[in-house]
C-alpha distance (Angstrom), angle and dihedral (degrees) to the residues before:
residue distance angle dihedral
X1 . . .
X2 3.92 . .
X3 3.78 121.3 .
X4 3.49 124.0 -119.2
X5 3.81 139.1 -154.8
X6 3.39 110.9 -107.9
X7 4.01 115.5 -126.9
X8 3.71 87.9 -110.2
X9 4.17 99.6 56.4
X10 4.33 86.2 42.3
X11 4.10 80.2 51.5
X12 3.87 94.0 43.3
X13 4.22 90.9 40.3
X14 4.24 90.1 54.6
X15 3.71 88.9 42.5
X16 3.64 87.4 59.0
X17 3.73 93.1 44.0
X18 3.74 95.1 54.0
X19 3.60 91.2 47.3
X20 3.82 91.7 59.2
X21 4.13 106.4 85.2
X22 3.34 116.6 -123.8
X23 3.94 106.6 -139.9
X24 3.58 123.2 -116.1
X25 3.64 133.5 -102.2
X26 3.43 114.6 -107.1
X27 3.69 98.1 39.7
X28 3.97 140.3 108.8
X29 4.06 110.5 -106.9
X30 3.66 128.2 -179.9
X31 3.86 123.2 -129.9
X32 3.36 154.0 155.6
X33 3.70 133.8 -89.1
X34 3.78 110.9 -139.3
X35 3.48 105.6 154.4
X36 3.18 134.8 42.2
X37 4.28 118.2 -174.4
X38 4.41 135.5 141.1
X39 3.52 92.0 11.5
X40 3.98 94.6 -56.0
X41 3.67 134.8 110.1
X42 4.39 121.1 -129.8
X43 3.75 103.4 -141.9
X44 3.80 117.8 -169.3
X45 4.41 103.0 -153.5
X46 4.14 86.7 -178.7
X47 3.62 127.1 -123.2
X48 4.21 77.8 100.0
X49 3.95 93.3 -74.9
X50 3.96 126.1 117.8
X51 3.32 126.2 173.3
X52 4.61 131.3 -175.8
X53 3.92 127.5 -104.1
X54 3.60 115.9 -166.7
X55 4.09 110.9 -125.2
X56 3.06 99.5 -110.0
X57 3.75 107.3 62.2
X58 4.11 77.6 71.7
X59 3.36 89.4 63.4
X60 3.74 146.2 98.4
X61 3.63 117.0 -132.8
X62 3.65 105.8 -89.0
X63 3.48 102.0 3.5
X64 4.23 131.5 88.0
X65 3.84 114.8 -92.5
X66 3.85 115.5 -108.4
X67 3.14 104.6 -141.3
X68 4.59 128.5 132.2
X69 3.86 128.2 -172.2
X70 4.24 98.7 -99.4
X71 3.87 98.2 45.8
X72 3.73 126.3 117.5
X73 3.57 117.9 -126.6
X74 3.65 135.6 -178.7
X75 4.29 117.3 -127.7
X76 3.62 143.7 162.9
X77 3.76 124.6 -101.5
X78 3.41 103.8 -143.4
X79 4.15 102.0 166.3
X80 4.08 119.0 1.2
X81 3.74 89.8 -137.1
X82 3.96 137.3 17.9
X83 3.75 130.6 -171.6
X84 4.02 91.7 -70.5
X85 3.69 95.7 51.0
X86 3.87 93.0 -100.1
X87 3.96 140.4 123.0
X88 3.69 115.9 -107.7
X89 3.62 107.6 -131.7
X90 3.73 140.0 -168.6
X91 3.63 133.9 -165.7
X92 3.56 88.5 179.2
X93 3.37 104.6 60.0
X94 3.98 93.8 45.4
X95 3.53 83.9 54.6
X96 3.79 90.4 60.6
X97 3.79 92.9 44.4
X98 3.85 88.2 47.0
X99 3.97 96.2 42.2
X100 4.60 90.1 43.5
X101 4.05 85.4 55.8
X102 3.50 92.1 44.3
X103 3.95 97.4 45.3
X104 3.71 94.5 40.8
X105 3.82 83.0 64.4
X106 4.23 93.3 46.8
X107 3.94 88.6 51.0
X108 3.95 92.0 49.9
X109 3.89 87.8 49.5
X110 3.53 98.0 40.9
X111 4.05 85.9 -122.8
X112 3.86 124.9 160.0
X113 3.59 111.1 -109.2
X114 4.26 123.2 -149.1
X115 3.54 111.7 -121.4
X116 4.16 140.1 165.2
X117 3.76 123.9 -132.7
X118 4.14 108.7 -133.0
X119 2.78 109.8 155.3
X120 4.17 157.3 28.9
X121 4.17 123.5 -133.0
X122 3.59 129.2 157.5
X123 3.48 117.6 -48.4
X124 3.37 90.1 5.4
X125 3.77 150.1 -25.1
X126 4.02 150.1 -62.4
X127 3.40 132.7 -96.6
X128 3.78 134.6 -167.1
X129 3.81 118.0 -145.5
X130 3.53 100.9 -174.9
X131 3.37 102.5 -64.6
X132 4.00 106.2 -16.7
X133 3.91 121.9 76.6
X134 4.18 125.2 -125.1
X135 3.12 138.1 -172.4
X136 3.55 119.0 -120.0
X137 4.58 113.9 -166.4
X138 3.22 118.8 -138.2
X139 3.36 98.1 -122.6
X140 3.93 91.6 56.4
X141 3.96 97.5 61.2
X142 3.75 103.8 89.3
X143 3.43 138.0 -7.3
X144 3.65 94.3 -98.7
X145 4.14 122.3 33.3
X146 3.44 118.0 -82.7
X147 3.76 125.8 -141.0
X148 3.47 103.9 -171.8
X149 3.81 117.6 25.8
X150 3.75 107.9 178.8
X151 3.15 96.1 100.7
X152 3.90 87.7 67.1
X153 3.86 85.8 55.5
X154 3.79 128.7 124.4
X155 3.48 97.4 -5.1
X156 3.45 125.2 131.6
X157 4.45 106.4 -118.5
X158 3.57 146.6 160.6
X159 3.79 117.5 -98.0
X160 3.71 134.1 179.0
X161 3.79 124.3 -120.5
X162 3.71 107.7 -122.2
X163 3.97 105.4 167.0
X164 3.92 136.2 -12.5
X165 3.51 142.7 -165.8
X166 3.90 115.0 -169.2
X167 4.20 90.2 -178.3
X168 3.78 95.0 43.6
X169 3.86 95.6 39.9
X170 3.89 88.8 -119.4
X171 3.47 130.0 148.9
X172 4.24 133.4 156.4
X173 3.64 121.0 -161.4
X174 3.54 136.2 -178.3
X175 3.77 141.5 -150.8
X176 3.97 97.9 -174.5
X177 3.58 93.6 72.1
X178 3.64 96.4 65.6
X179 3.30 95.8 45.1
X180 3.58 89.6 44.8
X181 4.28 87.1 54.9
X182 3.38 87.6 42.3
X183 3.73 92.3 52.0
X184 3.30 85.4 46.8
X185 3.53 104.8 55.9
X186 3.72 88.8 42.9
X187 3.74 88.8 52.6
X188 3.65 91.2 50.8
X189 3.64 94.2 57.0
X190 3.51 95.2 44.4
X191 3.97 95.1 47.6
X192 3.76 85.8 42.4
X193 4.34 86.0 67.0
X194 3.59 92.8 52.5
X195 3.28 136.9 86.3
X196 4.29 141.7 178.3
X197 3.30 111.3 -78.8
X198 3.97 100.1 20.4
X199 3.71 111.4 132.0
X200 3.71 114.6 -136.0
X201 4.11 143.9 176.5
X202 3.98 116.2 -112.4
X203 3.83 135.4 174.5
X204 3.84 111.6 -135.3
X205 3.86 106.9 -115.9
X206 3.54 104.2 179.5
X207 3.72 140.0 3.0
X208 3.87 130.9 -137.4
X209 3.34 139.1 -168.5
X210 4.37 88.1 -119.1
X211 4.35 86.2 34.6
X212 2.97 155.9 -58.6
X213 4.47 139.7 -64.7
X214 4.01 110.7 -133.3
X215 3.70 110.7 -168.1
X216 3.89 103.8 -133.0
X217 4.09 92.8 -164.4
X218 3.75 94.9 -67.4
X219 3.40 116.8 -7.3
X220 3.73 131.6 54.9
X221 3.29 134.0 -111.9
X222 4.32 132.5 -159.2
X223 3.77 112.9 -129.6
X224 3.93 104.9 -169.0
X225 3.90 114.6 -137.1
X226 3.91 72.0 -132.4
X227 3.43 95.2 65.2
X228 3.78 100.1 44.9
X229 3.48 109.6 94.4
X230 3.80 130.9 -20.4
X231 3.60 94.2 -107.2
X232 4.40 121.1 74.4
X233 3.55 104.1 -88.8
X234 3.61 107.3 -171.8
X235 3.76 103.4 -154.1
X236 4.17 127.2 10.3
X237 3.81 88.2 -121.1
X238 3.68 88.1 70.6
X239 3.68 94.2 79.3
X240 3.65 98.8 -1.4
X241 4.31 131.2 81.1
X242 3.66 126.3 -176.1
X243 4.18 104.8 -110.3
X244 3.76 91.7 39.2
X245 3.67 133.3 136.2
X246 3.39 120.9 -130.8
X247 3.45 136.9 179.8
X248 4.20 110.6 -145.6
X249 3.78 133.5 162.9
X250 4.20 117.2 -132.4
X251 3.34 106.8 -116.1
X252 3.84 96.5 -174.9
X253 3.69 138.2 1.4
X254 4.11 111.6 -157.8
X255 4.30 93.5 -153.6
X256 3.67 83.3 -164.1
X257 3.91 102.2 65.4
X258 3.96 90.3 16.2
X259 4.12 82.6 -122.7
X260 3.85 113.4 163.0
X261 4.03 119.2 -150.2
X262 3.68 111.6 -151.6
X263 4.17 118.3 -160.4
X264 4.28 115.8 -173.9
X265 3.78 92.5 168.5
X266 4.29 90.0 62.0
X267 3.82 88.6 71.4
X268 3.37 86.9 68.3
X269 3.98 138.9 73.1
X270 3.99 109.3 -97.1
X271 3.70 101.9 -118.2
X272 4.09 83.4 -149.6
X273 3.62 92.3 67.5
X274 3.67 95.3 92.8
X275 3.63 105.1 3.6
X276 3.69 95.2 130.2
X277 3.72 85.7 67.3
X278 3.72 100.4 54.5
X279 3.48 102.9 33.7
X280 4.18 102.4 37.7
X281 3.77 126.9 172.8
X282 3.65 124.3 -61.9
X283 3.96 84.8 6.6
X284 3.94 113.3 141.5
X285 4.13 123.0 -135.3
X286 3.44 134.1 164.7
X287 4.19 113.9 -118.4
X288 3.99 136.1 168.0
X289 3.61 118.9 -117.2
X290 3.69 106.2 -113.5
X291 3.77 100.1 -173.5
X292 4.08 141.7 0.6
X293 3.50 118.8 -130.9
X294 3.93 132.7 -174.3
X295 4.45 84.3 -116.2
X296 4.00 91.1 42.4
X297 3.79 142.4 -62.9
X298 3.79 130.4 -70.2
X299 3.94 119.3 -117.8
X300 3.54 121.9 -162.7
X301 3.39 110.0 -144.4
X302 3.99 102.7 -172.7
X303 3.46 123.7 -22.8
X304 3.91 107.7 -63.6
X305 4.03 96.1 13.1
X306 3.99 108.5 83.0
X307 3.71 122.1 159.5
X308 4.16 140.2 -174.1
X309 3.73 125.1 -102.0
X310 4.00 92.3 -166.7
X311 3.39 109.8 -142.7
X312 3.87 93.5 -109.3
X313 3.80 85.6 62.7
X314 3.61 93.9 57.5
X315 3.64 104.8 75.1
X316 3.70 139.0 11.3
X317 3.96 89.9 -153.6
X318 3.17 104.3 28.0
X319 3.84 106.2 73.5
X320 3.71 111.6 151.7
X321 3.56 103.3 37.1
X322 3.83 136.2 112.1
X323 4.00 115.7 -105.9
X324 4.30 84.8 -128.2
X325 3.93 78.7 65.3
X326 4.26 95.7 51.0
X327 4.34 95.0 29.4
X328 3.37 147.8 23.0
X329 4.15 135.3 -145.4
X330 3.57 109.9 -92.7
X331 4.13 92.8 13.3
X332 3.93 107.0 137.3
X333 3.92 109.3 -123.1
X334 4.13 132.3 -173.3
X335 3.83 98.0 -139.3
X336 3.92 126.0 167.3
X337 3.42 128.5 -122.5
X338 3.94 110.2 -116.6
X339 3.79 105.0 160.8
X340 3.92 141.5 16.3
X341 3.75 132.9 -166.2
X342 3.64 108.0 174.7
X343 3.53 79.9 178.0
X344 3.69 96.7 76.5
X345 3.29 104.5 15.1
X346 3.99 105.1 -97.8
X347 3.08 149.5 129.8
X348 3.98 126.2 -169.7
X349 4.13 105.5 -147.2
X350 3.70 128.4 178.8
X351 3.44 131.2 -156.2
X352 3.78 106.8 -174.0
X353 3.91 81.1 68.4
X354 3.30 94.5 79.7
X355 3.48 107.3 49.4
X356 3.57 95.1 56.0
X357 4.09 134.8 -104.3
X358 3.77 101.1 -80.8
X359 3.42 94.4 -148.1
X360 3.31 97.1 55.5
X361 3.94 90.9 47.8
X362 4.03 81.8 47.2
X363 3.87 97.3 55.0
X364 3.98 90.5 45.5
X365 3.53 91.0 59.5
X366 3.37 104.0 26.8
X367 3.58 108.1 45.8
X368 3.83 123.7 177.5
X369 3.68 110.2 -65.0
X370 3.53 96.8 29.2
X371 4.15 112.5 136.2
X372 3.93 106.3 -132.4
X373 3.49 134.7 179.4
X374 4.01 126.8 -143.3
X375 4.00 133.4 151.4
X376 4.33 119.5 -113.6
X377 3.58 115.9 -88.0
X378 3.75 101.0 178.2
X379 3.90 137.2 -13.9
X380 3.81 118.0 -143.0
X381 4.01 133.0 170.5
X382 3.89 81.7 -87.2
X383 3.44 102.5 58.9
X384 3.97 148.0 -95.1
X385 3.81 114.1 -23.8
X386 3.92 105.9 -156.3
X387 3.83 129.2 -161.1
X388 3.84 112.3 -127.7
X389 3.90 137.2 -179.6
X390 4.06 110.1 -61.2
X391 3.83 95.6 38.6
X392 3.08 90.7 -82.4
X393 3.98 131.5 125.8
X394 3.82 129.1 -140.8
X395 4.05 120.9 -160.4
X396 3.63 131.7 -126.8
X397 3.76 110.7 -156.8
X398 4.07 129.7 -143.8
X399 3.42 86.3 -99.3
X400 3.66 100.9 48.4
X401 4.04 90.0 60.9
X402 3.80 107.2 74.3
X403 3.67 146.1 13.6
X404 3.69 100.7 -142.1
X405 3.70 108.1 11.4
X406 3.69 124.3 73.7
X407 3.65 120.0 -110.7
X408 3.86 100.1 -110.1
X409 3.68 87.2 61.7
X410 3.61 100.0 36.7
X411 3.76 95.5 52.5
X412 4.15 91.0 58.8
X413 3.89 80.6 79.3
X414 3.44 91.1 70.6
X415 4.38 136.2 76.8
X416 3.78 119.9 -174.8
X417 4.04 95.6 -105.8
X418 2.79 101.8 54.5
X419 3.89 133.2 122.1
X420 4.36 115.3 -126.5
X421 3.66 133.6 161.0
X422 3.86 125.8 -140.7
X423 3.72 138.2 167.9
X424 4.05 114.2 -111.0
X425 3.75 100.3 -115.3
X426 3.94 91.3 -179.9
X427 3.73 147.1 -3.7
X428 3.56 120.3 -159.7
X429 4.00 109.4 -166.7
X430 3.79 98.5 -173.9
X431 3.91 96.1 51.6
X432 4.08 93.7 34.1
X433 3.69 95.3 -122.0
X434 3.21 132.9 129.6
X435 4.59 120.7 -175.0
X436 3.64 116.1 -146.5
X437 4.06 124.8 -170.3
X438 4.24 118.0 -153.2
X439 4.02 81.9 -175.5
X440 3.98 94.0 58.4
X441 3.69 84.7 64.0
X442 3.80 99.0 84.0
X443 4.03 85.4 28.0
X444 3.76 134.1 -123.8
X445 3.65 111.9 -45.7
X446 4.11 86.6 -167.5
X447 3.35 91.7 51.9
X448 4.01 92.3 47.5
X449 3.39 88.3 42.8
X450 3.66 96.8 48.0
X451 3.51 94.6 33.0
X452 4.21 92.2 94.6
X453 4.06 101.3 46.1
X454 3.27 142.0 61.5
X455 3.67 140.7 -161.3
X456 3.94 112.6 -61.5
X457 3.39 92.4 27.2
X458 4.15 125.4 135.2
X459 3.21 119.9 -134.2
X460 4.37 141.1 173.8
X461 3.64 112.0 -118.6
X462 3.54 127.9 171.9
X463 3.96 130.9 -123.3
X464 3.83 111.4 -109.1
X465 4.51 97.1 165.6
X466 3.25 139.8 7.9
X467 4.09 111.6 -135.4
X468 3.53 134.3 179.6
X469 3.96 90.9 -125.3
X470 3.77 90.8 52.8
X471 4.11 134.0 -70.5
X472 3.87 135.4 -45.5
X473 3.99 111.5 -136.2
X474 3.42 137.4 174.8
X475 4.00 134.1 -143.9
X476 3.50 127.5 -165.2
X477 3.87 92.1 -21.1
X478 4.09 94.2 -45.0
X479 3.40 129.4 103.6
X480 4.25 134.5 -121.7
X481 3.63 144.0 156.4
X482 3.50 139.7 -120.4
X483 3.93 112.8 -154.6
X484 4.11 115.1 -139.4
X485 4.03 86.3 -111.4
X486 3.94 84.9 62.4
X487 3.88 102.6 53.6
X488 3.57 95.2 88.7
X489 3.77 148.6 -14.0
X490 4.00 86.5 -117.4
X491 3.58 112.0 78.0
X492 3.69 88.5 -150.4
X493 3.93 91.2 64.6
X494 3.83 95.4 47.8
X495 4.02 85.7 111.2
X496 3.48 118.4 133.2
X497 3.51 93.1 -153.2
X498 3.41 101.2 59.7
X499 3.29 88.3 84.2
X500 3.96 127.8 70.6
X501 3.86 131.9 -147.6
X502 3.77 107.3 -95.7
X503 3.97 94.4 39.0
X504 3.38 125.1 146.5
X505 3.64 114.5 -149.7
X506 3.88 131.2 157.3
X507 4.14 116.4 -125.1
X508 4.12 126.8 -178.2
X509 3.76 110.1 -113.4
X510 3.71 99.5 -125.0
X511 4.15 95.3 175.7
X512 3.36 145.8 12.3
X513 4.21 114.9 -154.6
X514 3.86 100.6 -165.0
X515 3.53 92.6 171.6
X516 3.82 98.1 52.1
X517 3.79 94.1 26.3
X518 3.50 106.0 -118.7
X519 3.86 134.9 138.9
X520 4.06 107.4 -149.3
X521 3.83 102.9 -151.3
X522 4.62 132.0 174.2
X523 3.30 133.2 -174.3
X524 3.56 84.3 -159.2
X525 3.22 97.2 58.6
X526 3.86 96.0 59.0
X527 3.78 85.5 54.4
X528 3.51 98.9 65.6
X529 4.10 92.3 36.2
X530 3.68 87.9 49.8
X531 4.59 87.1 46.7
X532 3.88 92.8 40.1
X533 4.19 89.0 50.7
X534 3.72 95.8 44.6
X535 4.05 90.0 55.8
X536 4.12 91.4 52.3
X537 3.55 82.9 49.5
X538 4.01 115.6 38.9
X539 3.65 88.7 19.3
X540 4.35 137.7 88.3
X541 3.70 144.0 167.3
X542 4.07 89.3 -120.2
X543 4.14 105.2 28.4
X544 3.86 86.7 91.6
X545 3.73 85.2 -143.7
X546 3.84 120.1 152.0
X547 3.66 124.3 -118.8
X548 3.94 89.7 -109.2
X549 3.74 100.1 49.5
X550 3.78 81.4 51.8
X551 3.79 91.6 53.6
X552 4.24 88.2 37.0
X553 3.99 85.8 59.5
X554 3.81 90.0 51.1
X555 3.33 97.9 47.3
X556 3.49 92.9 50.6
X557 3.53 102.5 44.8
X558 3.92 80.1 48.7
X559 4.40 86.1 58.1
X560 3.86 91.6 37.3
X561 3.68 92.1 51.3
């Protein structure tokens, strides 16, 4: 005969029951694997409920879950009972719930935090923390981009809690700031071994246009383009390729940024150390125009030692013209030196110098007097401006174009083109100038004229106009005056027209104006010379001769003659 339970142990056993809690949904249980079957795992959670996980919520991404019948595990109890009477489970989501606590804590602390990269997403790619996803940017896993990141894949890393969201499920991580600490310690260390001055090897790592980086074992280090050689070097890549080895000095260490200055030019001699005494004043080299500026151009003269032909030392004619126009980059020049500062770091060359002032060249062969020949360059309301041997131009004024006709009118004769000769009247170094004369070329007809007679003289002229102010004459081709007041020593003959054109008559030169060119002539004048000679000659203090007999004798030695 079978036992039974009496009605008081069945009423004692549901007490018992009913006084056990059930736990709520919602919540992270612990349990018991005891079954393991088609890839899932039976976990009994007590109060006589189990429920199924699938395998691979107990897993890592990309690796095998660890997981054997007997173990205790932690899950989420989502719903106490489904359709078939069991729990539904998750391993997953107690991870999360596990993994939030635990990285809430990290953040506060400022802790690194172990994480897998899974997968990619826009902008960037997923992480798993244990059990929670983040986000990890692009830009935020290394210090430099990163084309292909697969290699960073699956494997278990530190990363760096940049921003979370427990209530939106957010959380941004990064790996560049450990290896940015990390770089930073190492840096630290490394910088903390050198010192200014110390000369060390480098590989280049990267090129610029202002220099390049050189890798010093760990840390980098800035080599100026400045500070590459003495001489310009225009770009790094001139003497410079990524992969290279180096060997620099540090020229400064800033402790505060941990920057490193690099210097390759400081192993070397400074070629301005004694440059006064191989390139002296007034000296004369041969250099290669490195660069053309709007001022000038550049002109190395050995490597390290470069100096400025300003661009008013380029050219004596050429004043207002860009250097481009007179030079070219890499052109070989003979310049001279004019001034050093070793100072600063200049010198002041000059390249017209060399070539020789033009005017001075001009005025040794040309001297004054010389007939040249040259073609119009430009006509102005001063006169003709004439290009002559050096490239250089030489001016005939108004004045300079005519004899008798005034320069306005003279100059209408005249086209820029064309092709004159003139004689070189003056060349004036200092001021760059240098007179010409197109009427000097048949002479001075004053002069010529002139040349024969001298003040007092009498001469013949012949009457060219009759005027009311007195008469127009000419002698020997050039033309005078004689005034009304000049016409005789009689007031009663001072009549212009007495006399006819074509009349000869004889006047005393009483001046002669080279300067203005004119010939000062009087008839009356001759009168009184001829009166005063005849009394020293006819006349004496004891003769007892009258003043007219005197005159009488004159005049008729004057007939007889």
């Amino acid at each position: 005969m079978s036992a039974s339970v009496s009605m008081e142990d069945f009423e004692a056993l549901l007490n018992e029951s009913f006084e056990l809690e059930t736990p709520d949904e919602g919540s992270v249980v612990k349990g018991t694997v005891i079954a393991i079957e088609a890839g899932q795992a039976i976990i009994d959670i007590g109060y006589k409920m189990e429920g199924r996980v699938d395998l691979k919520e107990f897993a890592m991404p990309g690796q095998p879950a660890e997981i054997e019948v007997g173990d205790t595990v932690e899950v989420f109890l989502e719903r106490v009972e489904n359709a078939r009477g069991e729990a539904v489970l998750s391993r997953e989501k107690a991870r999360r719930e596990e993994a939030w606590d635990r990285l809430e804590k990290a953040a506060e602390n400022e802790e690194q935090v172990e994480g897998v990269i899974f997968g990619r997403v826009k902008g960037g790619f997923t992480v798993d923390l244990g059990g929670a996803v983040a986000f990890l940017p692009g830009s935020q896993v290394d210090v430099r981009p990163v084309r292909d990141a697969s290699a960073l894949m699956h494997i278990a890393q530190p990363f760096q809690i940049l921003k979370m969201d427990r209530r939106r499920g957010n959380i941004v991580v990064s790996r560049r700031a450990i290896l940015e600490e990390s770089r930073a310690e190492q840096r630290a260390e490394i910088i903390g071994k050198l010192a200014e001055g110390d000369v060390v090897e480098g590989v280049v790592k990267n090129i610029t246009d202002y220099g390049a980086f050189v890798d010093l074992g760990g840390v980098d280090g800035l080599l100026h383009v400045t500070d590459m050689a003495w001489r310009r070097v225009n770009h790094p890549s001139e003497i410079l390729e990524i992969g290279q080895t180096v060997k620099v000095q540090v020229v400064k260490i800033n402790k505060d940024t941990q920057r490193i200055s690099l210097g390759m030019k400081q192993l070397e001699e400074d070629p301005w150390s004694n440059v006064e005494e191989r390139f002296p004043l007034e000296s004369v080299h041969k250099g290669r125009v490195t660069n053309i500026t709007d001022y000038g151009a550049f002109v190395e003269l050995e490597s390290g030692v470069e100096g400025l032909v300003h661009v008013s030392e380029m050219s004596w004619t050429k004043k207002n013209i860009h250097p481009g126009k007179i030079v070219s980059t890499s052109q070989e020049v003979e310049v001279m030196v004019l001034e050093i500062d070793s100072s600063r770091r200049r010198v002041s060359l000059g390249l017209k110098q060399t070539q020789g002032n033009p005017w001075d060249n001009f005025a040794a062969k040309y001297p004054a007097g010389t007939e040249v020949e040259g073609e119009i360059k430009n006509i102005t309301e001063f006169g003709l401006f004439v290009g002559l041997d050096g490239d250089i131009d030489g001016m005939v004024h108004l004045s300079d174009l005519d004899w008798d006709r005034s320069g306005d009118e003279a100059i209408q004769d005249y086209q820029k083109g064309d092709v004159v000769k003139a004689v070189v009247t003056d060349v004036d170094v200092d001021k760059e100038r240098i007179s010409l004369s197109i009427k000097a070329l048949d002479g001075d007809p004053f002069a010529d004229a002139t040349g024969g007679i001298k003040r007092g003289a009498v001469v013949t002229v012949e009457v060219t106009a009759i005027e009311d102010g007195g008469i127009e004459v000419t002698y020997d081709g050039m033309k005078a005056f004689i005034r009304r007041s000049d016409l005789s020593r009689d007031r009663a003959e001072q009549r212009p027209e007495r006399f006819s054109v074509g009349d000869k008559v004889d006047a005393r030169v009483t001046n002669i104006d080279k300067a203005n060119r004119r010939l000062g002539l009087s008839i009356k004048a001759r009168e009184i010379a001829e009166e005063k000679e005849a009394v020293e000659q006819y006349g004496s203090s004891d003769s007892g001769a009258s003043l007219g007999d005197i005159l009488g004798a004159a005049l008729k030695g004057g007939d007889d003659a």
